[in-house]
C-alpha positions as CSV (number, residue, x, y, z in Angstrom):
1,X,0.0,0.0,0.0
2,X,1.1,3.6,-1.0
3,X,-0.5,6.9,-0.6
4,X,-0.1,10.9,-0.2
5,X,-2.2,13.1,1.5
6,X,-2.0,16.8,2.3
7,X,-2.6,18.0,6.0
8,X,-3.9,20.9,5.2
9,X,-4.3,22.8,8.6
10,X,-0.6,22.5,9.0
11,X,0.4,22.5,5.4
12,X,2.6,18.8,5.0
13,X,2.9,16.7,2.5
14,X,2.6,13.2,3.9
15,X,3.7,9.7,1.9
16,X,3.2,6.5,3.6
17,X,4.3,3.2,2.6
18,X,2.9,-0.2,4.3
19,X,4.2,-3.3,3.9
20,X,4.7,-7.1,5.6
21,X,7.4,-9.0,6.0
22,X,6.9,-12.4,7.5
23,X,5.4,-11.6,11.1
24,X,5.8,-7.7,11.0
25,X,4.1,-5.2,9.4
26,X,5.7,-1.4,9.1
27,X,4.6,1.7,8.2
28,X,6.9,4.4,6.9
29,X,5.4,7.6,6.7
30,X,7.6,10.7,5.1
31,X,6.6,14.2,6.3
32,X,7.3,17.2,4.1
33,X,6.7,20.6,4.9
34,X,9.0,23.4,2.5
35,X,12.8,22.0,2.6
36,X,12.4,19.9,5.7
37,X,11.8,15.9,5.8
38,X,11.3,13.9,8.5
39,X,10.9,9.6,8.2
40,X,9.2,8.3,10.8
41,X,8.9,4.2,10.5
42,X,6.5,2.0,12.5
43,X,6.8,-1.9,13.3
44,X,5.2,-4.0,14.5
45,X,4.0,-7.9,14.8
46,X,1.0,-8.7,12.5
47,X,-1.2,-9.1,15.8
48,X,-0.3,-5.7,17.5
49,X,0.1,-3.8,14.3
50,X,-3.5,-2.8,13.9
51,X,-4.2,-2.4,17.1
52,X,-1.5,0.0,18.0
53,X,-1.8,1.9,15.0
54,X,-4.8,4.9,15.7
55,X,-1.9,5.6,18.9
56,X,0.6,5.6,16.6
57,X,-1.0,7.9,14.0
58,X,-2.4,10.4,16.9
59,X,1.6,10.8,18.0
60,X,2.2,11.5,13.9
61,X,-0.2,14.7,13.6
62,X,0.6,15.7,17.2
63,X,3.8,17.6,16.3
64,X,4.8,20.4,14.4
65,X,7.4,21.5,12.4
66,X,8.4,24.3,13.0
67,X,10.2,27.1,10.9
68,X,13.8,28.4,12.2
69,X,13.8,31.7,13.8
């Protein structure tokens, strides 16, 4: 699985990429706001993956990026 999506109230491009591999599943999501990246990976086993995941995506659109003063 691959998408994009715009957050729009804090203007990022986000890309994520899900894949399995044997008992694990991870999620690597790539956050882009003007010249700044930040990769951000999640694993975990195929059992706790989905249940850990609506934490895991609450901590991803809790921070900000912030421009250098």
């Amino acid at each position: 699985y691959e998408g994009k999506a715009t957050v729009t109230e804090k203007e990022y491009d986000v890309y994520q990429l899900l894949y399995e591999n044997d008992n694990n599943e991870t999620l690597i999501t790539v956050i882009k706001r003007n010249d700044k990246l930040f990769i951000i990976q999640y694993t975990a086993e195929n059992k706790y993956f989905d249940m850990l995941l609506d934490n895991v995506k609450n901590m991803l659109w809790s921070f900000e990026i912030l421009d250098q003063v």
